[in-house]
BANULO-21090 format. One record per atom (N, C-alpha, C): x, z, y; atom name; chain. Coordinates in steps of 0.02 Angstrom, whole numbers, plus 50000, padded with zeros to 5 digits. Layout:
BEGIN
<site <X; Z; Y>; 'CA'; 'A'>
...
This chain:
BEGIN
<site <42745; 56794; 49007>; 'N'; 'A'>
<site <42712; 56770; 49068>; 'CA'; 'A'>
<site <42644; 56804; 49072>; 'C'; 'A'>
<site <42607; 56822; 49135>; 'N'; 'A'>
<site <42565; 56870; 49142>; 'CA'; 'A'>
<site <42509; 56810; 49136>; 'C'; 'A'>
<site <42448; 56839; 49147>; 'N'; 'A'>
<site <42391; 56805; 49172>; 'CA'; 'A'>
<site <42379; 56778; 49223>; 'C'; 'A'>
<site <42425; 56816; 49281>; 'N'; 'A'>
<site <42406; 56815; 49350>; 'CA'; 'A'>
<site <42456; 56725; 49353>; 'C'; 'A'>
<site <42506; 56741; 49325>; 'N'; 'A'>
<site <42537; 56666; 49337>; 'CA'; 'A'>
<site <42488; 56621; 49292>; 'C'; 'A'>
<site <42463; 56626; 49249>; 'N'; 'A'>
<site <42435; 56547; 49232>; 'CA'; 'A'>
<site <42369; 56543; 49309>; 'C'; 'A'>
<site <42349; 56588; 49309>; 'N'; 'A'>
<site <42271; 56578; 49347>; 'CA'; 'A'>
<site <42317; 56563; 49450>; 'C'; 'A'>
<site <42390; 56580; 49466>; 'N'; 'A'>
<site <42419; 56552; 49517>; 'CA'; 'A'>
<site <42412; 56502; 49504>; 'C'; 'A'>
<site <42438; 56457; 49455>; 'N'; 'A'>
<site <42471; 56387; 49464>; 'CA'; 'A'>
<site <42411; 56347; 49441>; 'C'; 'A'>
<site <42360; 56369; 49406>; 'N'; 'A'>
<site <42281; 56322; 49427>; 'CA'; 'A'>
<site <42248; 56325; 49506>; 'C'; 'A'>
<site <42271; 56392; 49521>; 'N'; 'A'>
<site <42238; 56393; 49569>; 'CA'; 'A'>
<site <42264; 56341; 49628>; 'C'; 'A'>
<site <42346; 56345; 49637>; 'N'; 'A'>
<site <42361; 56302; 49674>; 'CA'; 'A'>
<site <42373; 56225; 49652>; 'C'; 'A'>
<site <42346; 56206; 49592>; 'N'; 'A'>
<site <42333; 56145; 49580>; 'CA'; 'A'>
<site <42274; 56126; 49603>; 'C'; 'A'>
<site <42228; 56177; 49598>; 'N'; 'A'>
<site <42153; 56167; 49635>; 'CA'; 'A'>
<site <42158; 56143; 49725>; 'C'; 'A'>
<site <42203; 56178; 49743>; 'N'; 'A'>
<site <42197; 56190; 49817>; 'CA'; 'A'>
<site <42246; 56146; 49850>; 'C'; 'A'>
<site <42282; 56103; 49794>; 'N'; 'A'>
<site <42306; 56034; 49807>; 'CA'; 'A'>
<site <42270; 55992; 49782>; 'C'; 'A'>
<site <42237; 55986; 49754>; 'N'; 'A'>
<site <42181; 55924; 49757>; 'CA'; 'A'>
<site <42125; 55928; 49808>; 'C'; 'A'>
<site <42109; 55975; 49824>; 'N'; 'A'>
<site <42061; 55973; 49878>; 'CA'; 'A'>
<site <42093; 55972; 49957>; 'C'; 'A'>
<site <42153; 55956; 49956>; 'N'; 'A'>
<site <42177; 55956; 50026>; 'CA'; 'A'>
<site <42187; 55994; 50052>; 'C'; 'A'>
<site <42173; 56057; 50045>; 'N'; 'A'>
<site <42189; 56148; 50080>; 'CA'; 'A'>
<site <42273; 56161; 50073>; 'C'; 'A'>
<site <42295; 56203; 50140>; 'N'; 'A'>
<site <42357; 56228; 50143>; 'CA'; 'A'>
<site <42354; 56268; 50133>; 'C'; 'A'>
<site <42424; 56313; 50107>; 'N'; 'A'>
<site <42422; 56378; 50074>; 'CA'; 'A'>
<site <42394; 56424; 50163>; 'C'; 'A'>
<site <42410; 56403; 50216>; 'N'; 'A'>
<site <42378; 56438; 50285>; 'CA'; 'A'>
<site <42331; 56443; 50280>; 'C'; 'A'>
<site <42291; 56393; 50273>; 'N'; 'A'>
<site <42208; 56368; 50269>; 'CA'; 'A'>
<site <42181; 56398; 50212>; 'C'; 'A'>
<site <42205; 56430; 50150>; 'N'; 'A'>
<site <42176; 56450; 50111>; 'CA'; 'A'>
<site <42162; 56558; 50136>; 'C'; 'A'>
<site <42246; 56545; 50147>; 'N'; 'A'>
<site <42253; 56595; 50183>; 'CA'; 'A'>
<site <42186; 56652; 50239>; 'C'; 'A'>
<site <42189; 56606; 50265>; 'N'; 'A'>
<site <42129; 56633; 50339>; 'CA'; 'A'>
<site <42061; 56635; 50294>; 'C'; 'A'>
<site <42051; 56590; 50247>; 'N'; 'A'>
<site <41981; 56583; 50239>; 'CA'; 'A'>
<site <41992; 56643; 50181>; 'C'; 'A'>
<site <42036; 56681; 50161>; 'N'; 'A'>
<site <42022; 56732; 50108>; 'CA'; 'A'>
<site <42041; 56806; 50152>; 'C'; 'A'>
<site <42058; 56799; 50195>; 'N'; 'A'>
<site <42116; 56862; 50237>; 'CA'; 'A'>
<site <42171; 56878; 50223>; 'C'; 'A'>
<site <42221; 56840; 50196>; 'N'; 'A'>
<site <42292; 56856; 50177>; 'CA'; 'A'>
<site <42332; 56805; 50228>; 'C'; 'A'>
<site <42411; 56832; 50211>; 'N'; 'A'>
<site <42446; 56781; 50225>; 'CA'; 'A'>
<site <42451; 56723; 50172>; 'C'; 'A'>
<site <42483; 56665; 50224>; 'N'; 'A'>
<site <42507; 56616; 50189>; 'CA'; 'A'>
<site <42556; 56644; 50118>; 'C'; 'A'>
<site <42605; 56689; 50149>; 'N'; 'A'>
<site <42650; 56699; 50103>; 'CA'; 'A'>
<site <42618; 56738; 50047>; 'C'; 'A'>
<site <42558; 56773; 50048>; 'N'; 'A'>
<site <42536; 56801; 49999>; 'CA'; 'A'>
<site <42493; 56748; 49944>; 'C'; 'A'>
<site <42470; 56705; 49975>; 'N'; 'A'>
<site <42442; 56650; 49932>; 'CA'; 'A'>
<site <42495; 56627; 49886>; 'C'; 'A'>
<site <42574; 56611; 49920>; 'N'; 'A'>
<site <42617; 56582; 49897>; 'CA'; 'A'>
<site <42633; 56625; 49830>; 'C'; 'A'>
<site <42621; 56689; 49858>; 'N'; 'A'>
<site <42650; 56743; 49797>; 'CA'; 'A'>
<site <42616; 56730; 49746>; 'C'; 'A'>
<site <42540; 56725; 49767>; 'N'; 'A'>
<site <42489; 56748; 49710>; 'CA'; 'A'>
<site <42496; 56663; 49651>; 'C'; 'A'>
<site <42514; 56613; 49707>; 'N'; 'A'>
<site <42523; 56549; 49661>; 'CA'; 'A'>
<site <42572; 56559; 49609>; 'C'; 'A'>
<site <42619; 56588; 49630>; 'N'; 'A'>
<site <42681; 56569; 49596>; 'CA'; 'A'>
<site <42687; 56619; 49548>; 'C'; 'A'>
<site <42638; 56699; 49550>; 'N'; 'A'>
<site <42650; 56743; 49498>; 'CA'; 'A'>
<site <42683; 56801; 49525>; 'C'; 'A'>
<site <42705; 56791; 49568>; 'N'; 'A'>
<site <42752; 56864; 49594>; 'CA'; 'A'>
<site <42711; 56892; 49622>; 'C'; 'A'>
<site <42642; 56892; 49635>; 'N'; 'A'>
<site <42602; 56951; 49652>; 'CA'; 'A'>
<site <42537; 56944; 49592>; 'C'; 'A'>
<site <42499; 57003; 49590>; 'N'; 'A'>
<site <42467; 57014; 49546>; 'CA'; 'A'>
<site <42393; 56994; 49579>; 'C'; 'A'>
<site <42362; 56974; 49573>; 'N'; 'A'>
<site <42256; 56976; 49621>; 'CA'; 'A'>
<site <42206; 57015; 49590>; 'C'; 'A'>
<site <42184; 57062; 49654>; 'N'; 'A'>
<site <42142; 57080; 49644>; 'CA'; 'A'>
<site <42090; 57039; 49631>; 'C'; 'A'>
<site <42037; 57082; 49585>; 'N'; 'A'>
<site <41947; 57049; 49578>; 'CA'; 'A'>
<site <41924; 57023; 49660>; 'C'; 'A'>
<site <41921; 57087; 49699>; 'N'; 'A'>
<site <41891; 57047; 49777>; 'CA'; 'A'>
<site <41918; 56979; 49805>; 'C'; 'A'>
<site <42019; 56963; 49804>; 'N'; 'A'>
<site <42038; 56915; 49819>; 'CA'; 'A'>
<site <42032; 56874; 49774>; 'C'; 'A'>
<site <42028; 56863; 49695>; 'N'; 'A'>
<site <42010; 56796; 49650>; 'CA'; 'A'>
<site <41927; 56790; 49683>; 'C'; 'A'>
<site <41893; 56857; 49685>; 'N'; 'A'>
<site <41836; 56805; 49692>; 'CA'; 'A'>
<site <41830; 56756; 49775>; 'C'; 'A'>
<site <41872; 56790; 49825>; 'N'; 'A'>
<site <41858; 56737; 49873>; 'CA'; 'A'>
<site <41896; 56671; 49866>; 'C'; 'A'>
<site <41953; 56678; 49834>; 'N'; 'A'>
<site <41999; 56623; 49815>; 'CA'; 'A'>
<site <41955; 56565; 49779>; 'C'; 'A'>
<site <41924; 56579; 49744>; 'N'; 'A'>
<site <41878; 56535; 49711>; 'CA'; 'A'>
<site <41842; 56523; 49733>; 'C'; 'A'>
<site <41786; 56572; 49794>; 'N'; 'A'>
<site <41768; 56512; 49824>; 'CA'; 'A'>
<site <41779; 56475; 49900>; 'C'; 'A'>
<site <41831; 56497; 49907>; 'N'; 'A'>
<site <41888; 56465; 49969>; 'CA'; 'A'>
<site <41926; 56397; 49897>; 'C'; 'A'>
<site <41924; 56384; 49848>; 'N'; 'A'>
<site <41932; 56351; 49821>; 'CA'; 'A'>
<site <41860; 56295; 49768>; 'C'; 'A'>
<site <41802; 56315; 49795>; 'N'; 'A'>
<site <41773; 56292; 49780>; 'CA'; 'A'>
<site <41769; 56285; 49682>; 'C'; 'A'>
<site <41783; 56327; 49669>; 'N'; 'A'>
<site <41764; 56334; 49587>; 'CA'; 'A'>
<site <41706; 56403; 49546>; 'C'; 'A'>
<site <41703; 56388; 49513>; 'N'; 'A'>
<site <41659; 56455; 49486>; 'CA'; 'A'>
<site <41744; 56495; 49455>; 'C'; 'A'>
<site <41727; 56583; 49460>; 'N'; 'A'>
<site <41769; 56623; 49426>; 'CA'; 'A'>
<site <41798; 56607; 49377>; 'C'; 'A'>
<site <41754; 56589; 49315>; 'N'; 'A'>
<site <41777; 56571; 49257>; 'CA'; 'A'>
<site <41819; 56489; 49260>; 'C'; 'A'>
<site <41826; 56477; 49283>; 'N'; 'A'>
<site <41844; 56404; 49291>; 'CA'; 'A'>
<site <41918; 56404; 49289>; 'C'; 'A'>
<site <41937; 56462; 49324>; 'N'; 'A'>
<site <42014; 56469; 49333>; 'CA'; 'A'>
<site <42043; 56493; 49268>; 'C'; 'A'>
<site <42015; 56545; 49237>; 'N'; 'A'>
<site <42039; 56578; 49186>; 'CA'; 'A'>
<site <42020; 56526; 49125>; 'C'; 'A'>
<site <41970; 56483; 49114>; 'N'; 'A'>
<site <41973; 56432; 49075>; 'CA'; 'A'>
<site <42051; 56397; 49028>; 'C'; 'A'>
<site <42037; 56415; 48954>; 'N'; 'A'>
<site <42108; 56418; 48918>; 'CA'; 'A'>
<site <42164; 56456; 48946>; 'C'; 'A'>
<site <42150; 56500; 48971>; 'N'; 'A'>
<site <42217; 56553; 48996>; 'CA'; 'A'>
<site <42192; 56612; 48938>; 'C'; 'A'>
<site <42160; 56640; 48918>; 'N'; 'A'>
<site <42156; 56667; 48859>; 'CA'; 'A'>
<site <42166; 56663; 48782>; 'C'; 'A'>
<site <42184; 56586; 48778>; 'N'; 'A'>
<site <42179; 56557; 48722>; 'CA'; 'A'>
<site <42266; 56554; 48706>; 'C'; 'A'>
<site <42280; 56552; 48751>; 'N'; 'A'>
<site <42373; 56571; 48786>; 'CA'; 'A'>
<site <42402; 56623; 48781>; 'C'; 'A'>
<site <42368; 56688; 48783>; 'N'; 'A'>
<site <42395; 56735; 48792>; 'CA'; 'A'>
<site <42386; 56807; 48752>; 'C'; 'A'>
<site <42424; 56831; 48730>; 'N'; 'A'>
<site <42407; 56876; 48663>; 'CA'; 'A'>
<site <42365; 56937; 48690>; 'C'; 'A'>
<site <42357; 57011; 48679>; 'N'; 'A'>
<site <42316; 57051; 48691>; 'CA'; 'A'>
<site <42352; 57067; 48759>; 'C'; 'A'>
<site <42428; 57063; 48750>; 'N'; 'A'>
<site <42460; 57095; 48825>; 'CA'; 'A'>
<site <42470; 57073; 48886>; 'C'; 'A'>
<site <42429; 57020; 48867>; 'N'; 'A'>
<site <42444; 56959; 48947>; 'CA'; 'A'>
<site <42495; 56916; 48932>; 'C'; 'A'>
<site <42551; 56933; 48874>; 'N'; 'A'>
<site <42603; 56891; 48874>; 'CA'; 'A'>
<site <42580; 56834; 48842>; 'C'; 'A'>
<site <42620; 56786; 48854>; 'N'; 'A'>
<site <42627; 56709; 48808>; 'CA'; 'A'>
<site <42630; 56725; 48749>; 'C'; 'A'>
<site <42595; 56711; 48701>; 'N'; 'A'>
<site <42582; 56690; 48632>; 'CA'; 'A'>
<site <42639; 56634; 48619>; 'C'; 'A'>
């Protein structure tokens, strides 16, 4: 499992507790909905420019997301 999937599925745990739709997250970063969906779920990879607006269209600091996703994952991104 990559990186990009642990830091999706915080992210859209984030953006379900604060009440935001994957649309609404959408517009406020410039993607589609369906690209949010991707980036949640792992089937797309994020750029630096889109994590950093995602975060704060999600109201977190950078590091916040990746928080214990390193501690997870061996040198190659994979699951430990």
């Amino acid at each position: 499992m990559k990186t990009y999937r642990f830091l999706g599925a915080k992210a859209r745990r984030r953006r379900e507790e604060i009440g935001l739709t994957t649309r609404q997250v959408a517009t406020m970063i410039g993607v589609t909905a369906g690209h949010v969906r991707n980036l949640e779920t792992g089937n797309s990879d994020i750029s630096p420019p889109t994590y950093k607006l995602l975060c704060g269209a999600l109201h977190v600091e950078m590091d916040a997301l990746r928080e214990e996703i390193d501690d997870r994952l061996d040198d190659d991104g994979e699951a430990a």
